[in-house]
KETI-616985 format. One record per residue (C-alpha): residue in three letters; x, y, z. Coordinates in steps of 0.25 Angstrom, whole numbers. Example, Ala and Ser with C-alpha at 12.3 -4.5 7.8 and 13.67 -1.06 7.14 Angstrom:
<sites>
site type->ALA; X->49; Y->-18; Z->31
site type->SER; X->55; Y->-4; Z->29
</sites>
This chain:
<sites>
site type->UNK; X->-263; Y->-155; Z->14
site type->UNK; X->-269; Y->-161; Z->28
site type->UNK; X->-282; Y->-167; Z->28
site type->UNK; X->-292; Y->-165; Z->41
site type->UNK; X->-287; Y->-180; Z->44
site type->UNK; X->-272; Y->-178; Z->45
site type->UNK; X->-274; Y->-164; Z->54
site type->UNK; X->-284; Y->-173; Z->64
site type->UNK; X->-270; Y->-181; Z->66
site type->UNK; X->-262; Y->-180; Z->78
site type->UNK; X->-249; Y->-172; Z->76
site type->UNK; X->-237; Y->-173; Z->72
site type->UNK; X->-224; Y->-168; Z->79
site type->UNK; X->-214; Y->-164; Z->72
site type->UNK; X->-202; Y->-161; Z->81
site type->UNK; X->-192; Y->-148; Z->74
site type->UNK; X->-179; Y->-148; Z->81
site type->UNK; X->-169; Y->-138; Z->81
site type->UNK; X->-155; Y->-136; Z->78
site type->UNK; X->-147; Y->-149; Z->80
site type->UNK; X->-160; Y->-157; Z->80
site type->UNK; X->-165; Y->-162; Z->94
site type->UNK; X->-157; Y->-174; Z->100
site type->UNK; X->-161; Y->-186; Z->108
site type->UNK; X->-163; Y->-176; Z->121
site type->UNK; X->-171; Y->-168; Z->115
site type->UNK; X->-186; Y->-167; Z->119
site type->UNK; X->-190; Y->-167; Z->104
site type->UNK; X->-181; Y->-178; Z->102
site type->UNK; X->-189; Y->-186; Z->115
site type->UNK; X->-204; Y->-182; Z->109
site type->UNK; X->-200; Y->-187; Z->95
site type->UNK; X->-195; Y->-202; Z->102
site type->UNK; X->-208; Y->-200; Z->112
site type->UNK; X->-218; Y->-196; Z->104
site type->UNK; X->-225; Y->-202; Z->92
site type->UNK; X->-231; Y->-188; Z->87
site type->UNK; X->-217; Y->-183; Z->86
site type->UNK; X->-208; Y->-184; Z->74
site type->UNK; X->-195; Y->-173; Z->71
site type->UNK; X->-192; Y->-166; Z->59
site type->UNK; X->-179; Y->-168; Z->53
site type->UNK; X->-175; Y->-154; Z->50
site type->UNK; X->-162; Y->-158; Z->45
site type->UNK; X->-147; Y->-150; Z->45
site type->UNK; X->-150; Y->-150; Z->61
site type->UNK; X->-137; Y->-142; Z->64
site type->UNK; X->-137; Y->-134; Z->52
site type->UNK; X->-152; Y->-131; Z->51
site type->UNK; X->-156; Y->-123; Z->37
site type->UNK; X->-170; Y->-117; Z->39
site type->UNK; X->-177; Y->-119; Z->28
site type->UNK; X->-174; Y->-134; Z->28
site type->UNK; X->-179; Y->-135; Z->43
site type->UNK; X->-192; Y->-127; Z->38
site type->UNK; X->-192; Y->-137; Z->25
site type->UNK; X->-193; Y->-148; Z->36
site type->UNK; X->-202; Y->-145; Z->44
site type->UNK; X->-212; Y->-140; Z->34
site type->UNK; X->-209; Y->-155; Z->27
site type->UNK; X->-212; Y->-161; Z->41
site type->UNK; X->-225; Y->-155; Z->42
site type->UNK; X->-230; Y->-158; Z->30
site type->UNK; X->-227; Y->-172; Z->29
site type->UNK; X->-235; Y->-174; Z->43
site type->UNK; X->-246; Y->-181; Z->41
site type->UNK; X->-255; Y->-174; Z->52
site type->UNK; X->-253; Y->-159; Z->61
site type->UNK; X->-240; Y->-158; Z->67
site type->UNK; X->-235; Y->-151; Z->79
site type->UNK; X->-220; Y->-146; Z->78
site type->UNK; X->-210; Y->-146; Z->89
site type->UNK; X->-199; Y->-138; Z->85
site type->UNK; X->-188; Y->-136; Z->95
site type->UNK; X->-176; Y->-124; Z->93
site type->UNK; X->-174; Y->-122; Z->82
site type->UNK; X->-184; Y->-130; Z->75
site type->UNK; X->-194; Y->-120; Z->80
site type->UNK; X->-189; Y->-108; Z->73
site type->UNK; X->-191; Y->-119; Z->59
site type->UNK; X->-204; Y->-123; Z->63
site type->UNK; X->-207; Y->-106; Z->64
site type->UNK; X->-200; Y->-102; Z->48
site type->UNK; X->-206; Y->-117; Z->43
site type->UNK; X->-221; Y->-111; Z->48
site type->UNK; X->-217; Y->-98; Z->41
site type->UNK; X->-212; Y->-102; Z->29
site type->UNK; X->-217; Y->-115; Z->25
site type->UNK; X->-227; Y->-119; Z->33
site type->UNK; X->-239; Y->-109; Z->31
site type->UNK; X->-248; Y->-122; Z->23
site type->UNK; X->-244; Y->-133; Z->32
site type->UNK; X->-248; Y->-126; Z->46
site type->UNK; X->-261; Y->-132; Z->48
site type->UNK; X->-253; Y->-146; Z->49
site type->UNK; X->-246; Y->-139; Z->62
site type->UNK; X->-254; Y->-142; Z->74
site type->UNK; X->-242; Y->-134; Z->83
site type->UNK; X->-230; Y->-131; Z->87
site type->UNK; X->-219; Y->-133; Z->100
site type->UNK; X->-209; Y->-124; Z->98
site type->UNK; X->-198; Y->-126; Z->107
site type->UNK; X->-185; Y->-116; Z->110
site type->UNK; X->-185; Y->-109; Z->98
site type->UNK; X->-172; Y->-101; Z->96
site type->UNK; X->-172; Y->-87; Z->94
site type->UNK; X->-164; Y->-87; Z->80
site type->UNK; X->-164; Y->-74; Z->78
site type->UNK; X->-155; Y->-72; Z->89
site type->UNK; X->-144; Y->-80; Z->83
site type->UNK; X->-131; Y->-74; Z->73
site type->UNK; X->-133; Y->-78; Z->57
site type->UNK; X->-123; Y->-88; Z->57
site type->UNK; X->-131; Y->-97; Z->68
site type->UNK; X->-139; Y->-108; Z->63
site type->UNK; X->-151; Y->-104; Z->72
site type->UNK; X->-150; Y->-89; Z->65
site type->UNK; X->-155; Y->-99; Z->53
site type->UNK; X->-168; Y->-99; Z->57
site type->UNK; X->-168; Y->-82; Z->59
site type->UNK; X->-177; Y->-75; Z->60
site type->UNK; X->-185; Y->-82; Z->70
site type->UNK; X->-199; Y->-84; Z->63
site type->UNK; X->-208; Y->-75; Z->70
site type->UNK; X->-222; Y->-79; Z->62
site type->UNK; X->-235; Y->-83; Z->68
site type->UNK; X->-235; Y->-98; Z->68
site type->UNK; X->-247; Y->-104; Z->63
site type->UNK; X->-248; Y->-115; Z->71
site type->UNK; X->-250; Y->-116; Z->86
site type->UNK; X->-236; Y->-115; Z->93
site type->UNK; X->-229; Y->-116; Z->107
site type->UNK; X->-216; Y->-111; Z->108
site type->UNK; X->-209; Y->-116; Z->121
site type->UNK; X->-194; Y->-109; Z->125
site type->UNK; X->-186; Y->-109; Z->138
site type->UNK; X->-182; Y->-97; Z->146
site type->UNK; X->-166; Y->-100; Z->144
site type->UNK; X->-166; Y->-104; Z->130
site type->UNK; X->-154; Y->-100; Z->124
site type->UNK; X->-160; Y->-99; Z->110
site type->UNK; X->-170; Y->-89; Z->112
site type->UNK; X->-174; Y->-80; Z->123
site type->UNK; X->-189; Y->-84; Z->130
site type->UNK; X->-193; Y->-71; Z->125
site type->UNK; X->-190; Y->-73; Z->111
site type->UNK; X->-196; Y->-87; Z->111
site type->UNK; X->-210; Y->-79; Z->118
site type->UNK; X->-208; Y->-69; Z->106
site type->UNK; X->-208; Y->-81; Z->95
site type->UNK; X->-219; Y->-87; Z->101
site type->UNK; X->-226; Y->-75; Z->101
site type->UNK; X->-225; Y->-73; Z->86
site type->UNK; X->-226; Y->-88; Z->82
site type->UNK; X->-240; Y->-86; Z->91
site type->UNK; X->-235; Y->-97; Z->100
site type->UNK; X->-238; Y->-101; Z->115
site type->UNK; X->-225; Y->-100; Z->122
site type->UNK; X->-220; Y->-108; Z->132
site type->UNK; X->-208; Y->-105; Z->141
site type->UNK; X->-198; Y->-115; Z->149
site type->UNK; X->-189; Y->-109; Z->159
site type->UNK; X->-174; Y->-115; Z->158
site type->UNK; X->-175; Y->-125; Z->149
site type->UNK; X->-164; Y->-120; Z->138
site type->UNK; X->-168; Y->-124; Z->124
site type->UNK; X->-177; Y->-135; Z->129
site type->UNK; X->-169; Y->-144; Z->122
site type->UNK; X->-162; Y->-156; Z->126
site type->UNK; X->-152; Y->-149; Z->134
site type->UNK; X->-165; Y->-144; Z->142
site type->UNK; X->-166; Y->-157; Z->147
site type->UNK; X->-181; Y->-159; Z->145
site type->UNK; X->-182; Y->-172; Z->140
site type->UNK; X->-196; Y->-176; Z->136
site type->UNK; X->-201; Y->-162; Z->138
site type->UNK; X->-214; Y->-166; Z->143
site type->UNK; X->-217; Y->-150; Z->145
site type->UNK; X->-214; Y->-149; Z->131
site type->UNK; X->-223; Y->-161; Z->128
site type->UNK; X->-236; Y->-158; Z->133
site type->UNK; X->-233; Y->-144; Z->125
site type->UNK; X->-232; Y->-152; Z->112
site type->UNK; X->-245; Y->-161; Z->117
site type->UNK; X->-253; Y->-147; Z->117
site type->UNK; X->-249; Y->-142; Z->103
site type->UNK; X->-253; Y->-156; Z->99
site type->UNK; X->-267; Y->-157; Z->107
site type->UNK; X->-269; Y->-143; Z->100
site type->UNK; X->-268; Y->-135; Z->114
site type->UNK; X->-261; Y->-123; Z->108
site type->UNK; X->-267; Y->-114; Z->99
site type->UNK; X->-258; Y->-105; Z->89
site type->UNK; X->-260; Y->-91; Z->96
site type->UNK; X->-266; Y->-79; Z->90
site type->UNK; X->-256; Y->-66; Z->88
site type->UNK; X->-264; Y->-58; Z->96
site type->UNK; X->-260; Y->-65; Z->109
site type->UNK; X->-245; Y->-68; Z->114
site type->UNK; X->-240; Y->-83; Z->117
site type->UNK; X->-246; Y->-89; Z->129
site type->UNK; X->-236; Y->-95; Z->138
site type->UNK; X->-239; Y->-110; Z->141
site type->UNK; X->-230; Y->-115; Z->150
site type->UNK; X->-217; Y->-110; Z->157
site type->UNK; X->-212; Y->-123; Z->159
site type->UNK; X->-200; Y->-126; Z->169
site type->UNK; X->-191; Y->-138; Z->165
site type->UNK; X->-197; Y->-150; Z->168
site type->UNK; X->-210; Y->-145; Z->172
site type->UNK; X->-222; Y->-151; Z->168
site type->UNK; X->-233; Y->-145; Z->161
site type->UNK; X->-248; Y->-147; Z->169
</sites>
């Protein structure tokens, strides 16, 4: 249990990388080295990822924080983060301030013998915890309109790049500073989980590069 002390603390961020866990290019990679609120989950069985460990890890890591955290999950990380808050992590949700969701894979989409289709169904429960979801218009893992639609159902604010691919490494965006101040929001408390009854707000359509004002 959290006392009032520890929720008044600054939070944590605990960075969920996908598949084949994020190398030294990645922006997740770069916050963890720059920034002192930021520290990585180790999943574990990276390019062989089991679900239920990954869940077990995250739902470990959030407990043992010793204030709120924020989660920044990336990939295939974010389809983790959605079963963990399902499955496990219904008396453990006041601890989560937020939650960046990066590119998330449609793994629905993908045949049984796939290690993405390890993670199907895609989780399509409210989170309970105020969320951003963030995908590019040419992401080869999942259509922009099926990330809108799990943003809608996770009641999530949506944000859309143009061109960026899986804004990973191979995106070329280095420090991501669009991708920072995002993050600096969810920890300032700027983003509000949304009510069912209205549809996810588009933040930004970012072009590469560009800077958020």
């Amino acid at each position: 249990m959290m006392f009032e002390e520890d929720l008044r603390r600054s939070p944590t961020c605990l960075i969920v990388p996908g598949l084949g866990n994020s190398g030294p290019a990645h922006w997740q990679t770069i916050w963890e080295q720059e920034r002192a609120d930021c520290t990585r989950v180790e999943l574990g069985c990276w390019d062989a990822p089991v679900r239920n460990v990954w869940i077990g890890r995250i739902d470990q890591a959030v407990r043992a924080a010793a204030g709120p955290v924020v989660i920044v999950a990336h990939s295939l990380g974010c389809a983790a983060v959605a079963w963990w808050a399902g499955l496990l992590g219904q008396d453990v949700t006041s601890r989560v301030a937020g939650a960046l969701l990066v590119a998330p894979p449609d793994a629905d989409r993908y045949e049984s013998n796939d290690v993405i289709a390890r993670f199907a169904p895609v989780p399509l429960a409210p989170l309970p915890f105020p969320a951003l979801v963030v995908a590019s218009t040419d992401d080869p893992y999942c259509r922009i309109d099926r990330a809108q639609e799990m943003a809608a159902a996770w009641l999530a604010d949506f944000v859309m790049l143009e061109d960026v691919g899986h804004i990973n490494a191979a995106s070329g965006l280095g420090r991501w500073g669009e991708g920072q101040a995002l993050l600096d929001r969810l920890l300032e408390g700027d983003v509000r989980r949304r009510s069912a009854a209205r549809p996810p707000i588009l933040q930004a359509a970012l072009p590469k590069h560009a800077t958020m004002r």
